[in-house]
C-alpha positions as CSV (number, residue, x, y, z in Angstrom):
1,X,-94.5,11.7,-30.4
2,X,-96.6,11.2,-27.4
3,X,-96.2,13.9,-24.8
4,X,-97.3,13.2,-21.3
5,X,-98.0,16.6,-18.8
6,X,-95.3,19.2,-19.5
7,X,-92.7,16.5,-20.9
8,X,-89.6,17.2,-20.3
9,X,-90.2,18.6,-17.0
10,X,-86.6,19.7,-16.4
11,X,-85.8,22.0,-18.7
12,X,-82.1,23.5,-17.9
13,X,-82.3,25.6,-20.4
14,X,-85.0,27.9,-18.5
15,X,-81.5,29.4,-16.9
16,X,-79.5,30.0,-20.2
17,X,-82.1,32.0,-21.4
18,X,-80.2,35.6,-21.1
19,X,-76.5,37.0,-20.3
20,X,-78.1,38.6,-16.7
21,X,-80.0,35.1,-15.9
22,X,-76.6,33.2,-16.4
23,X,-74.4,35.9,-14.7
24,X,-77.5,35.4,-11.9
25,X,-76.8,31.6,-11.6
26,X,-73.0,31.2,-12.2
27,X,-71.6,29.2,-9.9
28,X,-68.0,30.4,-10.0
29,X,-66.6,33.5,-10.6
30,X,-63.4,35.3,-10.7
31,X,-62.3,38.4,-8.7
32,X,-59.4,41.0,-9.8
33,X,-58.2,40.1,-5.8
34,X,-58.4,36.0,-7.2
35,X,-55.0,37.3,-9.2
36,X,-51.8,37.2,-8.7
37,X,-49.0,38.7,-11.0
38,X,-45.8,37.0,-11.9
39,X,-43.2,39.4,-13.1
40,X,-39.3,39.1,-14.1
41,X,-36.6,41.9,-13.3
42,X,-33.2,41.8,-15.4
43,X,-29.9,43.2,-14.2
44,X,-28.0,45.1,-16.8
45,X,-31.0,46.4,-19.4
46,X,-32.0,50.2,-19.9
47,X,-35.6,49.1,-21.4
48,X,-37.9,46.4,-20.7
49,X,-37.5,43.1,-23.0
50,X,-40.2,41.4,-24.3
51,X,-40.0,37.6,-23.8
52,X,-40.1,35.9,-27.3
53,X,-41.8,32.9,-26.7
54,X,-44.3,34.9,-24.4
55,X,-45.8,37.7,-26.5
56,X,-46.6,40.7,-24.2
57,X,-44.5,39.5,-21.2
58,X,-41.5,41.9,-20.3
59,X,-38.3,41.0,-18.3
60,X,-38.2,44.4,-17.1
61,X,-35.8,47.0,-15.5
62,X,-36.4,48.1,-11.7
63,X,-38.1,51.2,-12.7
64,X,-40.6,49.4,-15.4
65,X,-41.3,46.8,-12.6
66,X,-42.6,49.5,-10.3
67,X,-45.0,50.7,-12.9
68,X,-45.9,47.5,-13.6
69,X,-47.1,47.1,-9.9
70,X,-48.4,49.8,-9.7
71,X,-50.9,49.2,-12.5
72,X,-51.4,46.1,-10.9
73,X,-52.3,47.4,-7.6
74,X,-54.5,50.1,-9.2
75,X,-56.4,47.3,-11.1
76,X,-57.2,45.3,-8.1
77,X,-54.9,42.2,-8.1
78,X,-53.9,40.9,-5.0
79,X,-50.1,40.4,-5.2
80,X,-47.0,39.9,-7.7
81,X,-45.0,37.3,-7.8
82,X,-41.2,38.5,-8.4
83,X,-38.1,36.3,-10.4
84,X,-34.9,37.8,-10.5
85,X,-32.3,37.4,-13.8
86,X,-28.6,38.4,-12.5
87,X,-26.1,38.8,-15.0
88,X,-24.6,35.3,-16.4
89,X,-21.3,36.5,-14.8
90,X,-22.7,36.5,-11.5
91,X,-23.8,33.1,-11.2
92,X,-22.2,30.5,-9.4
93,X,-22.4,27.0,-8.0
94,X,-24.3,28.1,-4.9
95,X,-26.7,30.6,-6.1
96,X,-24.4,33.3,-4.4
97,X,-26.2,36.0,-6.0
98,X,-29.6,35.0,-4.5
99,X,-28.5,35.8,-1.1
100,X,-26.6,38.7,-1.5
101,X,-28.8,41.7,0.0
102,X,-27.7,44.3,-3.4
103,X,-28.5,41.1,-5.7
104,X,-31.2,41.7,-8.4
105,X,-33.8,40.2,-6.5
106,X,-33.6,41.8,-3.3
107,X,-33.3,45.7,-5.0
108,X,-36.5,44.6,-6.8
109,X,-38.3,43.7,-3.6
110,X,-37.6,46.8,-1.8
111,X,-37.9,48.5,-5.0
112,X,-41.7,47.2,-5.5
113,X,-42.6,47.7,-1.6
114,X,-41.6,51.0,-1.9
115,X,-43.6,51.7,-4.6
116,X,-47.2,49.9,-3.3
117,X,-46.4,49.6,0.3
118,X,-49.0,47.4,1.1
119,X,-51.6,48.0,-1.9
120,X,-50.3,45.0,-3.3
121,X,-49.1,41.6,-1.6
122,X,-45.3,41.4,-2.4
123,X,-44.2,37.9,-3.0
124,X,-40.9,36.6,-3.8
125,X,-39.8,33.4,-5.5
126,X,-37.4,31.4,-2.9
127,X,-35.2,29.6,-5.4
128,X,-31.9,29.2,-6.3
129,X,-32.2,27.7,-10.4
130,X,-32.2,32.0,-11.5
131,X,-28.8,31.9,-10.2
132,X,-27.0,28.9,-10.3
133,X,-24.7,28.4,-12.8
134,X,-25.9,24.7,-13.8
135,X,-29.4,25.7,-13.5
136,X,-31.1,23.7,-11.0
137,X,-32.9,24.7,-7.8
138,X,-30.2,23.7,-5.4
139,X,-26.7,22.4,-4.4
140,X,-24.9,19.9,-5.8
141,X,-23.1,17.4,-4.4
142,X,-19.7,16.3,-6.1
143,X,-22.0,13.6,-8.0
144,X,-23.9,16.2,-9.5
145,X,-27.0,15.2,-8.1
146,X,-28.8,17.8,-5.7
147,X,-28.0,17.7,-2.0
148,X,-30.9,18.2,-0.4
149,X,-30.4,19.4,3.1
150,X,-27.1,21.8,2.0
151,X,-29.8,23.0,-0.3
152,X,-32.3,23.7,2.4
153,X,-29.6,25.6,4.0
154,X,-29.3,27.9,1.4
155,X,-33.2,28.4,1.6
156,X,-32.9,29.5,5.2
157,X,-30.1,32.4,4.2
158,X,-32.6,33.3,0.9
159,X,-35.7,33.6,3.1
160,X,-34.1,35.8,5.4
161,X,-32.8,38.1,3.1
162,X,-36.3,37.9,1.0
163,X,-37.8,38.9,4.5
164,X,-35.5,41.8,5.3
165,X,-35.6,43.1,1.9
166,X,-39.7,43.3,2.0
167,X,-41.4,40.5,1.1
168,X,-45.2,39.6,2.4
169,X,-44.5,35.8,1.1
170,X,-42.0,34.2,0.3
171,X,-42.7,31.1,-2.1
172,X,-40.4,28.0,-2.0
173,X,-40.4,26.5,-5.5
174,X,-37.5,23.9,-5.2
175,X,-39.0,20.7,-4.1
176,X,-36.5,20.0,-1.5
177,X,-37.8,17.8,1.2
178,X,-38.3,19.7,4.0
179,X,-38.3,23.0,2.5
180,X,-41.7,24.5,4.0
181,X,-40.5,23.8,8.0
182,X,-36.9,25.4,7.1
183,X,-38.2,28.6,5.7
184,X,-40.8,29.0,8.5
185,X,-37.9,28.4,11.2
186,X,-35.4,30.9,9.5
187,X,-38.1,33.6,9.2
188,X,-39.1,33.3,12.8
189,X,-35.5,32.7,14.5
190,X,-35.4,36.9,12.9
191,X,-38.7,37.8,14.3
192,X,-40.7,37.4,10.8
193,X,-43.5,35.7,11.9
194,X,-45.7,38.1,10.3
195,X,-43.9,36.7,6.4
196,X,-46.3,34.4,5.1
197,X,-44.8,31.0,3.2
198,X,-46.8,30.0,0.2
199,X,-45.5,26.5,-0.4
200,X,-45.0,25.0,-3.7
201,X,-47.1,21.4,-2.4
202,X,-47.2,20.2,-5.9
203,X,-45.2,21.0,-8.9
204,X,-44.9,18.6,-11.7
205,X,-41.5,18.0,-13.9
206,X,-43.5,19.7,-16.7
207,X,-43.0,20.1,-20.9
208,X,-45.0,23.3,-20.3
209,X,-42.3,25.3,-18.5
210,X,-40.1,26.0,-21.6
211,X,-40.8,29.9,-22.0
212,X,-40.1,30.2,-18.5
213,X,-36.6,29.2,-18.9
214,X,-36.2,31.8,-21.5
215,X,-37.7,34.6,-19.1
216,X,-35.1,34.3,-16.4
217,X,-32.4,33.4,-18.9
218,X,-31.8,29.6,-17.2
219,X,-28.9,27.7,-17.5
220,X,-30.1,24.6,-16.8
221,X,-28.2,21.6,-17.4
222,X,-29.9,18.4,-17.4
223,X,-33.9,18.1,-16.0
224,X,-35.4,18.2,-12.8
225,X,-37.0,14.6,-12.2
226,X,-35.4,14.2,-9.3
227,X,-37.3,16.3,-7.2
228,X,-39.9,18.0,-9.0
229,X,-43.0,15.5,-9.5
230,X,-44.0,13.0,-11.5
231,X,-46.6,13.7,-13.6
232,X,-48.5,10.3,-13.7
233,X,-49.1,10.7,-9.9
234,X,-51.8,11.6,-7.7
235,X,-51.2,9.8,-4.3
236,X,-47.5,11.8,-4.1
237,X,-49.3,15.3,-4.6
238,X,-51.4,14.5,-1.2
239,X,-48.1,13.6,0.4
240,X,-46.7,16.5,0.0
241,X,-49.7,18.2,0.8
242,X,-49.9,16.7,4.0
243,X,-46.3,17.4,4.7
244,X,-46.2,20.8,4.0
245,X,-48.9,21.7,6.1
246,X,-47.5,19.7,9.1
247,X,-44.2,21.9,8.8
248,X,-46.2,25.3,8.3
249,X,-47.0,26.2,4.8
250,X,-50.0,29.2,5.2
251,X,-51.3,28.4,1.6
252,X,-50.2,26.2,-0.8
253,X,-50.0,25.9,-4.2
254,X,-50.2,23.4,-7.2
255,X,-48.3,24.0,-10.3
256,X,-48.7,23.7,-13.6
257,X,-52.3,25.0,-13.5
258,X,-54.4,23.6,-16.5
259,X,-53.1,20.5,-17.2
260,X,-53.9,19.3,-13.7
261,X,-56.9,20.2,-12.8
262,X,-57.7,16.8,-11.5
263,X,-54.8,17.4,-8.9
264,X,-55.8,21.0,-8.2
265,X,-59.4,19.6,-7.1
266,X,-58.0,17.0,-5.0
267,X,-55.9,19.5,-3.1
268,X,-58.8,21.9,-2.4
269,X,-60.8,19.3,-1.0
270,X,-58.1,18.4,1.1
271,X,-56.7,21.4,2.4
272,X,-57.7,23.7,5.5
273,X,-55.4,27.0,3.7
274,X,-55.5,28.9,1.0
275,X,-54.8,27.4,-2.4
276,X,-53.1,29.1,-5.4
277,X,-52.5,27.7,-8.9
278,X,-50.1,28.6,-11.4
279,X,-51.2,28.9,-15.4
280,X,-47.3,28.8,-16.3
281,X,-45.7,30.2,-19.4
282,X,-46.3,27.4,-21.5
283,X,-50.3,27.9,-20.5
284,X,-49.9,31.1,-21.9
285,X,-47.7,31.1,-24.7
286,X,-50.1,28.3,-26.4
287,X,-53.6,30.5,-26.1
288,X,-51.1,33.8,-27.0
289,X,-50.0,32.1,-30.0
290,X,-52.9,29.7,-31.1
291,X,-55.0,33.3,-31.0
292,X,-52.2,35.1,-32.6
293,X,-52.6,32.5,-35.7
294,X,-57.2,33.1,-35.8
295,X,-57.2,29.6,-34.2
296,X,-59.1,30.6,-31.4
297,X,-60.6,33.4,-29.4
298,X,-58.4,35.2,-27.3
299,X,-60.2,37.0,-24.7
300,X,-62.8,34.5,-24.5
301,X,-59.9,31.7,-24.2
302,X,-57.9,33.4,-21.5
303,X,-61.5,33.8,-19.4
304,X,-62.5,30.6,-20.0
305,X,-59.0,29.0,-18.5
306,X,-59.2,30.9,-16.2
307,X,-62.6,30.1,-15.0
308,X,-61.7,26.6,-15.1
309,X,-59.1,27.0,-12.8
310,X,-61.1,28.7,-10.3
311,X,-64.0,26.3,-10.6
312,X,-61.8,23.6,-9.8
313,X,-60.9,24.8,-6.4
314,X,-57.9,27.1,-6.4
315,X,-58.6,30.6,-4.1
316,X,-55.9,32.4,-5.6
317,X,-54.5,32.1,-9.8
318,X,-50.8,33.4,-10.5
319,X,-51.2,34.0,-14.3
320,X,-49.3,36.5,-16.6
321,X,-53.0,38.0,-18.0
322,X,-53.7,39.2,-14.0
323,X,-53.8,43.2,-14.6
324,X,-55.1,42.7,-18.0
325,X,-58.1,40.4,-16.7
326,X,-58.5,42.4,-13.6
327,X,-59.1,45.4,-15.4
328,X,-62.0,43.5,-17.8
329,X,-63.1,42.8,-14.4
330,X,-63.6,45.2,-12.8
């Protein structure tokens, strides 16, 4: 072979040479304060129980979920995300439960800011499918199809009692048109303008969110199309976007994580807030139990995710691994 000069002249590989040159030239890298914790609290249990189809996640009791954010707090994540599981009995049409100032929820919240004051960003899931009897994320109508605005009405009572009960954010998960501005009017018309809104812009009518259902015990009748997304768009996610941030949202979020990268990049790019990402249960329980079987790596698969998720644009990653990656860390 004829070589001409120093052909090639671009070698890349000059800055692979070594772990410290590649840690040198990275171009993205998480943070423990990138993470965000989601954690379940059950009513009626004496010891935390772990989540079958999510090896290592724990519906806990109140006094397990303070330890749990506290070892969160310690290890540098930013916040935890909070779902409630009431007793079956307690559920109604309406979500009652989810409003009621002594419901599960709300004694976890002040339980949690009690414990890390404001060491850790308490957030709190604004949704009614944990305690609905029929499972979905709002009121229905006597159709049985979801009524939007008596819905939204609901969300204004939850985020209130969310608010007084100690919450930094509040997140509103249900899709509901008009959601974001309805939450951000409640919370100020009680003088909670410092509560922050994280608004679920985009979140997909997903196959992945299966072990979730069996974290909060859901009874969930029928799917969600309706309202939640539809995976084969893109233009609808930028909609939303563009809607929520009209109405208020402080930082929005895009949900699932992985399988939507492509979306997750295209909201960065056009957002002016904050943007989380959520590596849902079914992220997890796939790497837990591919691992689990010496398919693949575990540590280095859980990074890697990660990493990807990060790289394509999100500023903050609500994922179950958050202390345990923090800690590798830090």
């Amino acid at each position: 072979m004829t070589r001409y000069g120093s052909f090639p002249g671009s070698r890349p590989r000059r800055l692979r040479t070594t772990p410290t040159m590649r840690r040198m030239v990275a171009e993205t890298r998480l943070h423990p304060s990138d993470l965000i914790l989601p954690a379940f609290v059950r009513e009626g249990i004496d010891a935390p129980v772990e989540i079958g189809s999510m090896p290592g996640v724990y519906q806990h009791t109140r006094d397990s979920l303070k330890k749990a954010a506290a070892e969160a707090a310690e290890a540098g994540v930013s916040g935890i995300m909070l779902f409630g599981v009431p007793l079956d009995e307690k559920k109604d049409g309406r979500g009652t439960v989810g409003t009621d100032s002594d419901g599960i929820l709300q004694l976890a919240l002040r339980d949690v800011r009690s414990e890390v004051g404001d060491d850790l960003l308490v957030m709190s899931d604004l949704c009614l499918d944990e305690f609905t009897d029929h499972g979905h994320c709002g009121v229905l109508d006597e159709q049985g199809r979801i009524d939007n605005d008596a819905t939204l009405e609901r969300y204004a009572e939850m985020a209130q009692v969310q608010a007084d009960a100690g919450a930094h954010i509040v997140g509103p998960s249900g899709m509901m048109d008009g959601q974001i501005g309805v939450v951000r009017d409640a919370l100020d018309q009680i003088g909670r303008e410092d509560v922050a809104v994280l608004a679920y812009t985009v979140k997909y009518s997903s196959a992945f969110y299966g072990p979730f259902r069996e974290a909060v015990g859901s009874s969930l009748q029928g799917d969600r199309k309706t309202y939640q997304q539809d995976p084969a768009n893109v233009r609808e996610s930028l909609r939303e976007l563009a809607l929520d941030l009209e109405e208020g949202a402080d930082m929005v979020m895009v949900k699932p994580a992985g399988p939507y990268l492509d979306i997750l990049a295209r909201v960065a790019d056009a957002s002016d807030v904050p943007v989380a990402a959520y590596q849902i249960s079914g992220e997890y329980a796939m790497i837990e139990a591919a691992a689990q079987r010496g398919w693949i790596e575990r540590d280095k698969s859980i990074m890697e995710s990660l990493l990807g998720i990060k790289r394509a644009g999100a500023n903050m990653i609500l994922t179950y691994w958050a202390t345990e990656v923090a800690r590798k860390l830090d």
